[in-house]
TORKOL-859369 format. One record per residue: residue in one letter; x, y, z of N, C-alpha, C in turn. Coordinates in steps of 0.05 Angstrom, whole numbers, plus 5000, padded with zeros to 4 digits. Layout:
<recs>
AXYZXYZXYZ;...
</recs>
This chain:
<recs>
X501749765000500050005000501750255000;X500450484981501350674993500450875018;X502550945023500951025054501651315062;X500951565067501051735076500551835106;X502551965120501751935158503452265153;X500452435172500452625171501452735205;X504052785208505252825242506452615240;X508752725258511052595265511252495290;X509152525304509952475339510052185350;X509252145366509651895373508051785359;X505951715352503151565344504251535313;X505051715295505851725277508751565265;X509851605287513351475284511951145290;X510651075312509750795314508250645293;X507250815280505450705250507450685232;X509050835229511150955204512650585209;X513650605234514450315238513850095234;X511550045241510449875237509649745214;X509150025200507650015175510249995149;X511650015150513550075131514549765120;X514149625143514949215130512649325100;X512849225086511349175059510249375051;X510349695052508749835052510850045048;X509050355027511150525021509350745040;X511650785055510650995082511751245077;X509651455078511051745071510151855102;X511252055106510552115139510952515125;X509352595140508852935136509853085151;X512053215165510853445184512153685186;X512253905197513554155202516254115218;X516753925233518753925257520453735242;X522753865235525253875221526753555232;X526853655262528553495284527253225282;X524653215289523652955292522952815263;X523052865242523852775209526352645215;X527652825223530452665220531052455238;X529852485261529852185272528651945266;X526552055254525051735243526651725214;X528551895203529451895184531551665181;X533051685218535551575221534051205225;X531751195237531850975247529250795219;X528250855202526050795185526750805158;X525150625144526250595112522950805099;X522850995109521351105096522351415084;X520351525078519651795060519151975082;X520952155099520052385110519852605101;X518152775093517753055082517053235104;X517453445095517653745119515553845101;X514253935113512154085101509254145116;X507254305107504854395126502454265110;X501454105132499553805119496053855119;X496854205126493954355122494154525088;X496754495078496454635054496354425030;X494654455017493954294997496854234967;X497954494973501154344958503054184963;X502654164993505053975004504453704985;X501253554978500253324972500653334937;X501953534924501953584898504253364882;X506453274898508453114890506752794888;X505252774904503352524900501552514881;X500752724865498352724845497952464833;X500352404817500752204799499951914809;X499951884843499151614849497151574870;X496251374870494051234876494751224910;X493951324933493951354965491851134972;X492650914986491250774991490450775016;X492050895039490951045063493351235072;X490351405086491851715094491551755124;X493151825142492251795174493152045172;X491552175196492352505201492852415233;X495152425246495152395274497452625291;X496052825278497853095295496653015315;X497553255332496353295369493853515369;X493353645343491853735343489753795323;X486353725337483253615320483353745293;X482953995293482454195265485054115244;X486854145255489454085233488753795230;X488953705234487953305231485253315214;X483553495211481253505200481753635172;X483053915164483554005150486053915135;X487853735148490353655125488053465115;X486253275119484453035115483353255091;X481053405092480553495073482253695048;X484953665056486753875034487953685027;X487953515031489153185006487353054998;X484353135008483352894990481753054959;X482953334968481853524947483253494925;X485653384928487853384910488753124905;X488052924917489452624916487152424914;X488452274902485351984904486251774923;X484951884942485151624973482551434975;X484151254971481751014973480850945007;X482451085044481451055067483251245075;X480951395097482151625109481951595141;X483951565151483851515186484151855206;X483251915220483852135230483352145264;X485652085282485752125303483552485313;X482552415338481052755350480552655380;X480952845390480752865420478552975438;X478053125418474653185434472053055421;X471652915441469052745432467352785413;X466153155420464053225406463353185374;X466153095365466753145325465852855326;X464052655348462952405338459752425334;X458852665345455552715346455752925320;X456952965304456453185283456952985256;X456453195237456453025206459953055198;X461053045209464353155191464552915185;X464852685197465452375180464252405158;X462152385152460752395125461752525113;X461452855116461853025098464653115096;X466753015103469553065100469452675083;X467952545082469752245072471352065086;X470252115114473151955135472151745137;X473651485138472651275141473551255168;X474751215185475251205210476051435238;X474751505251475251695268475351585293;X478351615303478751525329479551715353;X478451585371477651895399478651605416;X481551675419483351625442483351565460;X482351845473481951925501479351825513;X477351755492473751605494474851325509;X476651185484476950995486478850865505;X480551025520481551025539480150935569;X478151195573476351115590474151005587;X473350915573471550695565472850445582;X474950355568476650155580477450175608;X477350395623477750335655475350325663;X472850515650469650395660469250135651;X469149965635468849625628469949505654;X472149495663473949405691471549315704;X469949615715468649525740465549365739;X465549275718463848955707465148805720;X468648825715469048515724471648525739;X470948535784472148615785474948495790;X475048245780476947975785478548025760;X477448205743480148085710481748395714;X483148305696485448505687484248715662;X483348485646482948655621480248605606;X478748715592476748575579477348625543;X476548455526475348615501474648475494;X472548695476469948585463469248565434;X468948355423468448375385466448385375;X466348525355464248465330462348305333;X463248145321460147825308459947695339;X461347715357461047515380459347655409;X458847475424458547545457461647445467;X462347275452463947225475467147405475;X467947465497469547625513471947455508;X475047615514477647545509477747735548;X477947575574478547615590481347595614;X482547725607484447715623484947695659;X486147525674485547555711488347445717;X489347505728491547455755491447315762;X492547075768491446925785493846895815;X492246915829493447025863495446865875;X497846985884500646895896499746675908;X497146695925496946375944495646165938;X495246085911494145945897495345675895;X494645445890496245155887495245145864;X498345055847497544985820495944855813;X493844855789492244845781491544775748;X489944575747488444485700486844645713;X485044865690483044895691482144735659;X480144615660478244505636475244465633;X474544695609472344795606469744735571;X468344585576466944615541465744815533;X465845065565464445245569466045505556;X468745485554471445665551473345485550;X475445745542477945605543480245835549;X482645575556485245865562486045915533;X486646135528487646165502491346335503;X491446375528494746455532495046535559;X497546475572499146555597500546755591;X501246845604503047075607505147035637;X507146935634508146815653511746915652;X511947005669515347165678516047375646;X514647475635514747705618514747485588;X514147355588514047145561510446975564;X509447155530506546925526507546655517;X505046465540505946155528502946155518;X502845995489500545825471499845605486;X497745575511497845315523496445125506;X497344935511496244635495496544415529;X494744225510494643935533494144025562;X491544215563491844295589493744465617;X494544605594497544785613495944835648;X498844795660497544805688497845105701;X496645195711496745515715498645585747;X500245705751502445725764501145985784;X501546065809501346305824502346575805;X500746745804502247045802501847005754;X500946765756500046745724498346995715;X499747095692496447275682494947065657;X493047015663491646835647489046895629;X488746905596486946955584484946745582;X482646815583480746665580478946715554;X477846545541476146625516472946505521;X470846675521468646545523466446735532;X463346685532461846775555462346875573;X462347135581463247285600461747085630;X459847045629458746905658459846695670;X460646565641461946325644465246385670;X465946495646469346575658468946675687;X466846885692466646965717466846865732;X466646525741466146265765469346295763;X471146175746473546075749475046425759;X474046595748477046765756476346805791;X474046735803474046735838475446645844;X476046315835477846155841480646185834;X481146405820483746395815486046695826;X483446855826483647155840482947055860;X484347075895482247055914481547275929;X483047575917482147755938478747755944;X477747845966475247965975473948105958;X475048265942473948525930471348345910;X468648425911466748325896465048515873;X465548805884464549025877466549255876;X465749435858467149715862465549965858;X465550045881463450275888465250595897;X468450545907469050845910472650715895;X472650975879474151015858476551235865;X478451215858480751515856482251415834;X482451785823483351715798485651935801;X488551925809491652065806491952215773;X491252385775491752565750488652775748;X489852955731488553255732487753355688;X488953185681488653255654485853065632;X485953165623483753035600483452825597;X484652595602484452345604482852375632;X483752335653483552315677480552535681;X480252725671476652835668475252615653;X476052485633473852365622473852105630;X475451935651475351735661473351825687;X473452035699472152115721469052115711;X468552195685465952235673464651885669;X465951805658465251545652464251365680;X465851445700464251195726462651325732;X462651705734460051795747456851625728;X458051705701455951475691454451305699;X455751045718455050855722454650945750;X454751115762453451215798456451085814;X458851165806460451065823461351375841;X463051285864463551525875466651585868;X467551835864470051865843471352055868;X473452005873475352265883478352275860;X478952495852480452655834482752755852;X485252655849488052835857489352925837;X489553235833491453305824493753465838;X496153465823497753715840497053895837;X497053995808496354365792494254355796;X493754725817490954785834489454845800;X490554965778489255095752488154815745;X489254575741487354355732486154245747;X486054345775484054205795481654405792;X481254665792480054815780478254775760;X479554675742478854565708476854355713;X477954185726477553945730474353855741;X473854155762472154155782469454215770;X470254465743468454555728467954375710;X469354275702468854035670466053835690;X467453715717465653415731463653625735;X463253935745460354005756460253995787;X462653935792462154025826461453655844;X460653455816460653185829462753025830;X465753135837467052965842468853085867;X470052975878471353045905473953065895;X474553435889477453405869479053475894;X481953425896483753355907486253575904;X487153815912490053865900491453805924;X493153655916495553555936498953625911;X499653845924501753995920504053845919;X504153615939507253535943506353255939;X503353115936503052855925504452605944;X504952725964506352415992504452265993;X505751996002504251856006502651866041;X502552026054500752096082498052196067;X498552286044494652306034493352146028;X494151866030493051676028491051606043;X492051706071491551676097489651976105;X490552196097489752476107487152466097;X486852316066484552446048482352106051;X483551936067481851636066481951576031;X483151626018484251475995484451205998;X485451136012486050736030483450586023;X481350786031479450606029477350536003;X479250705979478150575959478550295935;X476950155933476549915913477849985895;X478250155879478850255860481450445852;X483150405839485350645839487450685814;X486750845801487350935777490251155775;X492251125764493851285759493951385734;X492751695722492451735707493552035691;X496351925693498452195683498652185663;X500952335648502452265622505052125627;X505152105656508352055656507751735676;X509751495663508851255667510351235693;X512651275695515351275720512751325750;X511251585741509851685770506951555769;X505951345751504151255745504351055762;X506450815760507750655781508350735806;X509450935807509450875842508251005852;X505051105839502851195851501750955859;X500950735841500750495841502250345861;X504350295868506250215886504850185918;X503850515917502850635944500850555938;X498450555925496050405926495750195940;X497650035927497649715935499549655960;X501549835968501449845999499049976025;X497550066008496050146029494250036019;X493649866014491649586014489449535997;X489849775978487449805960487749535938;X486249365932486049185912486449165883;X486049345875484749365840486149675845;X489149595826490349825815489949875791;X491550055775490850065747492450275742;X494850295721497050395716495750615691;X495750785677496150935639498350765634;X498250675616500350605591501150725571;X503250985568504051155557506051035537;X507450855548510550765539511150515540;X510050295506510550005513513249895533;X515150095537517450015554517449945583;X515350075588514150075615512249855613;X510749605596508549495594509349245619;X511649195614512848895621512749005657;X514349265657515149275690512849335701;X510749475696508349425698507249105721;X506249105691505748755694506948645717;X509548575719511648545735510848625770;X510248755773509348875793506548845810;X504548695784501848665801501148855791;X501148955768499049275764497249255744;X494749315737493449285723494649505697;X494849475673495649585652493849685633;X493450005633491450095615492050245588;X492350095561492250435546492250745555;X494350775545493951125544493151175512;X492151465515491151545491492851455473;X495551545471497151465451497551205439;X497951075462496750725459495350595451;X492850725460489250615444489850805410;X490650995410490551125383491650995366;X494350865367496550665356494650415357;X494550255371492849955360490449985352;X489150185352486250185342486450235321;X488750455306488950495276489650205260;X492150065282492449865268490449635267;X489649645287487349425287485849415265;X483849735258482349735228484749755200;X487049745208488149715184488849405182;X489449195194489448955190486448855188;X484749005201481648765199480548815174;X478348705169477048755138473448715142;X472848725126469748655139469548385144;X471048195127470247945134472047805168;X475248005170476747865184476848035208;X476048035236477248225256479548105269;X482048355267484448225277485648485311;X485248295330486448505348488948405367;X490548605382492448425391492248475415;X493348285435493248325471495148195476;X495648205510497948175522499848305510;X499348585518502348795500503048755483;X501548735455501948605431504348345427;X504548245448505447945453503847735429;X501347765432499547495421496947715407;X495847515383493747635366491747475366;X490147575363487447435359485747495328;X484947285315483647345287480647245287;X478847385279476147235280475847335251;X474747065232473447085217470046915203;X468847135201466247125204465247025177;X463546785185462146625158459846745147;X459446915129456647095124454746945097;X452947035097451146855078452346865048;X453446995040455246985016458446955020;X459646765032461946655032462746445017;X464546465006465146154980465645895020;X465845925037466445725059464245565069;X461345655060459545575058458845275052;X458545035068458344815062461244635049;X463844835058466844715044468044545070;X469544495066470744295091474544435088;X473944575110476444695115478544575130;X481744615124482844505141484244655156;X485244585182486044685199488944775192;X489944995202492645125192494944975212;X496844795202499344675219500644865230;X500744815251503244995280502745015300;X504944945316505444915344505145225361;X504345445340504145685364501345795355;X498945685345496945825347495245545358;X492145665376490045525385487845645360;X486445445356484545495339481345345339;X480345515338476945395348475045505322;X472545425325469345545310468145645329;X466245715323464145925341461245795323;X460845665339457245585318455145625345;X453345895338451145835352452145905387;X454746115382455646145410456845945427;X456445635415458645505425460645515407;X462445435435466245395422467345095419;X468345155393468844815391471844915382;X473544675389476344595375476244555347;X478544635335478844655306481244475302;X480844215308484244045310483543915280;X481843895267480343675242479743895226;X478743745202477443845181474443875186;X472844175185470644225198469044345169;X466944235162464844425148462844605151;X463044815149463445115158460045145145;X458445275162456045295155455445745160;X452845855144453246095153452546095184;X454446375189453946495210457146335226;X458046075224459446045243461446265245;X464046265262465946415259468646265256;X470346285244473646195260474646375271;X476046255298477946415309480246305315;X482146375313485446365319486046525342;X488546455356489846545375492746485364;X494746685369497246615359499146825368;X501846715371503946985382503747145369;X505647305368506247545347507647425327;X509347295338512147205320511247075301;X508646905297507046805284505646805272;X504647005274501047165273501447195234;X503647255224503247305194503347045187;X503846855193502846595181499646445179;X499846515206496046415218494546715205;X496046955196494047055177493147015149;X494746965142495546925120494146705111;X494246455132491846225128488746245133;X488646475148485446505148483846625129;X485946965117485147025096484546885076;X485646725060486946525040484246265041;X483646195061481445995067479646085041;
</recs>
């Protein structure tokens, strides 16, 4: 493909990377300095130029843009380079990162041509409100054509090893001393395991009691460590659901901000010097719930640190910087996307999925998951498929919401689904066979 990525910043340099295996990557921006670094480390096309003026896109006339991402730091320029290339260029998909919600209740998708608009910072806290459904896992996500859930849970230091075996679910990966294992033959689950589960969310709910044993059953009082836009709209999202929210920031101006954005319903916090005695001063201790929600990962952790010495259960880190994903983990901490994070896999996510195939990745893009959906006009229709050989993917059907094993040759009726599970290191092989089916 050809590919156009409008900003240089982080979100942009991580696509540019990513994207550049098989793909001619041109990357856009004004900042001289950071061109030249993705210059030094990337086999792509950096240009300097202003991605709101419709000449910068004039050297491309001649070819065919097969996708265009606008992922400055800021909405209007991300909106307007989107419409000053497509005035001038033939883009067959237009991706455009935005940060304020509101550009999802108006017509600009339509009437600008965007095929994808992703809101970060939504999707950020979306993902720490899902949590308090379930309050034994780590992680949840949710697909397309299915009910059933990809659940992640801990399973607790005082635990005796343990098969779990289910017709109800299944494990679909460990996560065990910073390395995903593909379990087969019933892998036995070890103390301090993070363990995925695939299935019926109700289902999974019985086993992760047994494998989580803290107390915590419910989460009803919340704190959320940070003062900025993320951390307002994670506060918005539980008031949602009737939870009780207290807000620490240091800066009295974004506690201010902060106070006016929630409306006076949240119990904002400025703590100047941020010790850990406010834990104690402000009854912080006694919440279920505890969110660190900065830009900076280093103070994210050992906000977290203090949480979980002062006995609170259910931590929950931002994830700013895959470098930080592992020590994280490492530590007992629940691991959340940060904007930049959810912005980066969500673009890639709809750039690998298709209508027929959804492809997403988890466990810190460790391991992938592929679902592909049998629709009433599929050539798979009544064919007898065979199963793809290798020792690093699990593979099942979905018929009718049950899960079956995919170890044989299966004839595929509408509506069923396939799904795969597979490392990373793998994942272009087991794609490659699903597409191709």
């Amino acid at each position: 493909m050809n590919i156009i990525i409008a900003g240089a910043g982080k979100v942009g340099f991580n696509l540019a990377k990513a994207l550049c295996v098989g793909h001619n990557v041109t990357i856009i921006d004004k900042n001289s300095e950071a061109l030249h670094r993705i210059q030094e480390s990337l086999d792509i096309l950096p240009m300097q130029g202003d991605v709101e003026n419709a000449k910068t896109y004039q050297s491309f006339v001649d070819k065919k843009v097969d996708l265009f991402i606008a992922v400055t730091n800021t909405d209007n320029v991300n909106l307007i380079s989107t419409l000053m290339a497509e005035s001038v260029l033939e883009i067959d998909r237009r991706f455009v990162r935005l940060q304020n919600h509101f550009f999802g209740d108006t017509l600009i998708e339509e009437k600008l041509n965007i095929d994808r608009m992703i809101f970060p910072i939504k999707l950020a806290s979306q993902g720490i409100a899902s949590l308090l459904n379930y309050p034994k896992a780590n992680n949840v996500k949710f697909f397309k054509y299915t009910e059933h859930r990809l659940i992640s849970v801990r399973a607790s230091k005082d635990i005796q090893p343990l098969k779990i075996t289910s017709e109800r679910f299944t494990i679909i990966g460990v996560e065990r001393n910073k390395e995903f294992i593909i379990p087969f033959n019933n892998q036995e689950i070890q103390p301090n395991d993070l363990v995925y589960f695939f299935g019926l969310e109700d289902d999974i709910r019985t086993i992760c009691s047994q494998l989580e044993t803290s107390e915590i059953s419910d989460i009803q009082k919340c704190v959320i460590f940070g003062g900025g836009e993320l951390a307002i709209s994670i506060a918005k999202a539980l008031l949602e659901i009737g939870r009780d929210v207290k807000l620490v920031e240091k800066d009295l101006e974004l506690c201010e901000w902060a106070n006016e954005e929630l409306g006076g319903k949240v119990s904002v916090i400025n703590s100047k010097y941020g010790t850990i005695d406010l834990f104690e001063e402000e009854g912080l201790s006694n919440a279920d719930f505890f969110i660190a929600a900065t830009n900076n990962d280093e103070y994210n952790i050992i906000k977290c640190l203090e949480a979980q010495e002062k006995g609170i259960n259910k931590v929950v880190a931002i994830n700013n910087e895959m470098e930080y994903y592992n020590l994280m983990h490492s530590l007992g901490i629940i691991v959340a996307r940060g904007p930049k994070m959810s912005a980066y896999n969500t673009i890639m996510e709809h750039i690998s999925s298709s209508g027929v195939v959804i492809q997403k990745s988890f466990c810190g893009a460790k391991a992938v998951i592929f679902i592909r959906k049998i629709f009433s006009n599929s050539k798979l229709i009544d064919k007898k498929v065979k199963p793809i050989k290798t020792t690093n993917a699990n593979l099942f059907y979905l018929r009718d919401e049950n899960l079956y094993h995919f170890n044989d040759k299966v004839t595929l009726i509408e509506g069923d689904s396939i799904v795969a599970f597979s490392n990373a290191k793998d994942s272009a092989k087991v794609k490659q066979w699903i597409y191709e089916l």
